[in-house]
KELUM-880486 format. One line per 4 residues: number of its first residue (from 1); their letters; for each residue x, z, y of N, C-alpha, C. Coordinates in steps of 0.1 Angstrom, whole numbers, plus 5000, padded with zeros to 4 digits. Atoms other than C-alpha are relative to their C-alpha. Example, Ala and Ser with C-alpha at 12.3 -4.5 7.8 and 13.67 -1.06 7.14 Angstrom:
# KELUM-880486
1 = as = 5009,5000,4988,5123,5078,4955,5009,5000,5012; 4991,5000,4989,5137,5071,4989,4992,5008,5011
***
This chain:
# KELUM-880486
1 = xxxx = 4989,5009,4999,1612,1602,4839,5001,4995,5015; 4997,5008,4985,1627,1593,4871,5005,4986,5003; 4992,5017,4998,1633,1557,4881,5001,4994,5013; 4993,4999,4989,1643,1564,4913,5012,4991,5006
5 = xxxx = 4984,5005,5003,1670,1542,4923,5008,5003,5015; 4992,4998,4997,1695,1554,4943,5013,4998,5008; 4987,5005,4988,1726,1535,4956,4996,4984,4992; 4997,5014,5005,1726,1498,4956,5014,4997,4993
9 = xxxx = 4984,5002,5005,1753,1478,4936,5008,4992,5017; 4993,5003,4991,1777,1476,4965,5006,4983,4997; 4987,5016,5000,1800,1442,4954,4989,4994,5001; 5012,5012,5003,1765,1425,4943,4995,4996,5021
13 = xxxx = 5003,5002,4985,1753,1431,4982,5009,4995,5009; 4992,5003,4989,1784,1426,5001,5002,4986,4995; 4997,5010,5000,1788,1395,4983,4990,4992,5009; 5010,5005,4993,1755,1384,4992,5002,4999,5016
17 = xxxx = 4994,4995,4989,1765,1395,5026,5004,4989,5005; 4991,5010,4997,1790,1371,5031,4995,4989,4998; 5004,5017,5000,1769,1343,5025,4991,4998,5010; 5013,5000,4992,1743,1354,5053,5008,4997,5017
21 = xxxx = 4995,5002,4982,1743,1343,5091,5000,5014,5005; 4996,4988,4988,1752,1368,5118,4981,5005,5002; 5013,4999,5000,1715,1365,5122,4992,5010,4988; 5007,4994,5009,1705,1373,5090,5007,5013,4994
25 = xxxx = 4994,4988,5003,1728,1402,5088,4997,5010,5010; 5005,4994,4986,1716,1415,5122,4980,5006,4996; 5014,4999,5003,1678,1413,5110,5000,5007,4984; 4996,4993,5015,1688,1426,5072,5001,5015,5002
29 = xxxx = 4996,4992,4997,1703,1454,5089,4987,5011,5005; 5016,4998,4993,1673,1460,5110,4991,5006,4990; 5012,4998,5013,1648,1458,5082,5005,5006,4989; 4994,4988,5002,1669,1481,5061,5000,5012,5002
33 = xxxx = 5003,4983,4995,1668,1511,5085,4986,5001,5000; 5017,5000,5003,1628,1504,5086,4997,5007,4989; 5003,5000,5013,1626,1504,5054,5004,5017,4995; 4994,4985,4998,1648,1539,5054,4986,5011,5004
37 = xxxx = 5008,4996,4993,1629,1552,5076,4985,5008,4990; 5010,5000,5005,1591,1546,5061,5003,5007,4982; 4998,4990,5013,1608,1557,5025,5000,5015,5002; 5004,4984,4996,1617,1591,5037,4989,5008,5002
41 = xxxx = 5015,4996,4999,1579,1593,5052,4995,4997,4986; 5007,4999,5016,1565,1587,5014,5006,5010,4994; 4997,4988,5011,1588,1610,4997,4999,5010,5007; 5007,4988,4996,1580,1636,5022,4984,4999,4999
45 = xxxx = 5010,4996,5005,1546,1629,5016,4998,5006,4988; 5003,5002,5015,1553,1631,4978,4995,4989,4996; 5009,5012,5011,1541,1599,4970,5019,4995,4999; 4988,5004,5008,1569,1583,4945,5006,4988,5002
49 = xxxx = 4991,5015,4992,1592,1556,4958,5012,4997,4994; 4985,5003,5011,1618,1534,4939,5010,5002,5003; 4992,4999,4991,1637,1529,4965,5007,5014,5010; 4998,4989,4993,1653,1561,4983,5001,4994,5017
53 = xxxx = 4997,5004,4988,1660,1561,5024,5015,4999,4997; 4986,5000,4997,1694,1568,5016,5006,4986,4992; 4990,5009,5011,1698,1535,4992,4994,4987,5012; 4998,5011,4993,1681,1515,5021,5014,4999,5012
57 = xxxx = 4986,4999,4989,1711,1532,5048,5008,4991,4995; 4992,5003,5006,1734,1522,5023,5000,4984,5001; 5003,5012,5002,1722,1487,5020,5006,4996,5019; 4999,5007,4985,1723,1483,5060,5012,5004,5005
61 = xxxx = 4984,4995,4995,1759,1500,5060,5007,4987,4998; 4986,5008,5006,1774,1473,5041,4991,4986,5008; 5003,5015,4990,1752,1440,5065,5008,5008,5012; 4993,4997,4988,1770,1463,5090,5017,5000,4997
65 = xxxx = 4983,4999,5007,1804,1464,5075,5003,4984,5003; 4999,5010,4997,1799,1428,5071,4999,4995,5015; 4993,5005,4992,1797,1421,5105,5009,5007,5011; 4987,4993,4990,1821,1445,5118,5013,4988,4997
69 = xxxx = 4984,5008,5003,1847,1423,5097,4999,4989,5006; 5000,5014,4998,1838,1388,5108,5005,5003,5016; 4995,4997,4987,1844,1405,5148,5015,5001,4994; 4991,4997,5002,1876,1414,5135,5011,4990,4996
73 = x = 4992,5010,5008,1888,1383,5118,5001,4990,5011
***
């Protein structure tokens, strides 16, 4: 069985999002692609990781989304 997980719930995050400082969407973002990052290195080890790299990108797309819009508004 795989329990892999895959894509974050997007609305649950971006809400979250929206409640965070510029700061903490800056450092979220940050610690995200890390997190990316080091996942990728375990599943190319093969050792088994809940988390994928591509569900932390995803996560740091949308603290980036969030503050593309707030420049915009």
């Amino acid at each position: 069985m795989n329990n892999t997980q895959h894509s974050p719930d997007f609305a649950a995050l971006a809400l979250r999002a929206r409640g965070m400082s510029d700061a903490g969407l800056l450092w979220s973002e940050r610690d995200a692609l890390d997190a990316a990052t080091h996942a990728d290195a375990l599943d190319a080890a093969g050792v088994p990781v809940l988390k994928t790299g591509g569900y932390y990108r995803d996560e740091a797309s949308v603290f980036r989304v969030e503050l593309l819009r707030r420049r915009r508004v």
